[in-house]
N, C-alpha and C positions, 0 to 999 in steps of 0.2 A: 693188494693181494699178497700171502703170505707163499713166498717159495715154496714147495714140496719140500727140500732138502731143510728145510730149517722148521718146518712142522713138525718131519721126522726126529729131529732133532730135539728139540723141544718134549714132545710125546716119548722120547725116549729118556728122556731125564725126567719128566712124572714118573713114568713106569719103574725105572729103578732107582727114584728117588733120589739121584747122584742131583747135586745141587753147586753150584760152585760155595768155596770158601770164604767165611765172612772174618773180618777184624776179630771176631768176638770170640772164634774156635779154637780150640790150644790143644797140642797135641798127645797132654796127659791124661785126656780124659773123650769118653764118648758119649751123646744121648742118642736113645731111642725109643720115638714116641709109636705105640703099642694102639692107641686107639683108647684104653682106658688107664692105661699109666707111660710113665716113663721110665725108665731106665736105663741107669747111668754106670759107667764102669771106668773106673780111674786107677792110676798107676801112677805112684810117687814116692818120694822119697821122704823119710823119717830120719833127725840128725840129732839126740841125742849125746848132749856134752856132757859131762858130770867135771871134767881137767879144765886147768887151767885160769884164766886171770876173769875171764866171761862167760861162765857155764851155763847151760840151758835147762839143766837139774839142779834143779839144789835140793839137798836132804832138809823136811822143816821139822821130821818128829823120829823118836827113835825109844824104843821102850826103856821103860826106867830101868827093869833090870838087866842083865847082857842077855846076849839070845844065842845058843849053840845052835841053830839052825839054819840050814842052807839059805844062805841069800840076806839074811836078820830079819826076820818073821818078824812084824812088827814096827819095820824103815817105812816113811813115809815120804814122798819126793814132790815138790812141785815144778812143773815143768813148763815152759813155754819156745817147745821145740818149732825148727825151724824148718819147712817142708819143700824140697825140691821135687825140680821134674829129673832130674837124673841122678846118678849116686855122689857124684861130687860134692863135696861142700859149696864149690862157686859154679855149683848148675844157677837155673832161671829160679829164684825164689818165687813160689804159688799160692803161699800161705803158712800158715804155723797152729799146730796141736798145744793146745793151753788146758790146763788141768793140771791131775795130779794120779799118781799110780802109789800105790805100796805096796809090799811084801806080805801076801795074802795067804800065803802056804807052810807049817813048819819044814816040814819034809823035803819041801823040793823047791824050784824057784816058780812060783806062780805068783806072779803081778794082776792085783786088781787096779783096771783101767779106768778111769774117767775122765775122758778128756773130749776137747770139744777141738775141731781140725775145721779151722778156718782159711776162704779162701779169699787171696787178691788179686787173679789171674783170668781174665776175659770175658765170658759171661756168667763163671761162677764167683767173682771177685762180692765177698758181703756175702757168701753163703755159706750156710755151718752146717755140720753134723758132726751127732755124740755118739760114742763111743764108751761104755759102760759095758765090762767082761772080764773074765779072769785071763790072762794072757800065760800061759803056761811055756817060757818062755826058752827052756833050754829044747824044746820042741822045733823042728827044722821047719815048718809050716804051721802058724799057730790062726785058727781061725776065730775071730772076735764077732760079738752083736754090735749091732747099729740101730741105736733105739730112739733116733728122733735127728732135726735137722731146723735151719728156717733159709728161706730166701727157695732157690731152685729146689733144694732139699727136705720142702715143709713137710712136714709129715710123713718124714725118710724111717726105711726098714731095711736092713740088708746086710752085707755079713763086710768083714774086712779079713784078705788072708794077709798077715806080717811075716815076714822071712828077714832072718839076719844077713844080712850083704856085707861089714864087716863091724869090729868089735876090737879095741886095741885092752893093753894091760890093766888102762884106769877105768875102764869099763864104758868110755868111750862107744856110741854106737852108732851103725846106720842099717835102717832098716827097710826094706821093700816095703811097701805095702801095695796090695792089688783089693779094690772096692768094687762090689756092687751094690748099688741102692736104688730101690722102687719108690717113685713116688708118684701120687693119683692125681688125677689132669685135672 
């Protein structure tokens, strides 16, 4: 026969769902299953090299003529950034944003994004989602689309908010990013 006190117990973590902690839970991200989807919301770090002897940018295209416009209208980058759980550089590495962005805007600095933000970190480790939006980037909160995903995130939709956290002289950067994405059961 089951004690009282440990029925209650038990009945009480159905009821609010509190579950103990598995190996597989990380603490940059969260799921919550809704009954007809899930949804996930993540909180990570974007790193951004362009300096030095191992950058994480590199420039592949650049227009043929010069470009007097904010940012060089026309730079194209290819990227295979490195993505933390905290803003450090030697945070816990959870995966890395691979693509490529360019200088989408004359006027002002607006980056078209395409990149794909994979992950190697618990039970999202082998899951992707893309990222395809103009990032309007001198903007102190820039909110991006989320147009697709595979693994936990198949047939992912959802927005990405990027915030600069810092940004040194060579344009060096690191960036917040705060995610949510729906995906159906």
């Amino acid at each position: 026969m089951v004690e009282p006190m440990v029925t209650f117990f038990l009945l009480f973590l159905l009821a609010t769902g509190t579950q103990g902690q598995t190996s597989d839970e990380v603490s940059w991200a969260k799921r919550v299953d809704t009954g007809s989807q899930v949804v996930t919301t993540m909180q990570f770090y974007f790193h951004d090299t362009l300096s030095g002897s191992n950058p994480s940018a590199i420039q592949v295209a650049q227009p043929q003529s010069g470009s007097n416009s904010l940012g060089g209208f026309g730079n194209l980058m290819m990227v295979d950034d490195p993505l933390t759980e905290g803003p450090d550089k030697n945070s816990k590495l959870i995966g890395h944003a691979r693509g490529m962005y360019g200088q989408a805007a004359r006027n002002e600095l607006g980056l078209i994004m395409v990149l794909n933000y994979g992950f190697t970190d618990g039970i999202y480790k082998d899951s992707t989602f893309s990222l395809l939006s103009l990032n309007p980037a001198m903007q102190t909160v820039r909110e991006m689309t989320i147009v697709g995903g595979t693994g936990l995130f198949r047939l992912a939709r959802g927005y990405a908010l990027a915030q600069t956290y810092s940004i040194n002289s060579s344009g060096d950067a690191v960036v917040g990013y705060n995610v949510t994405i729906s995906t159906y059961i």
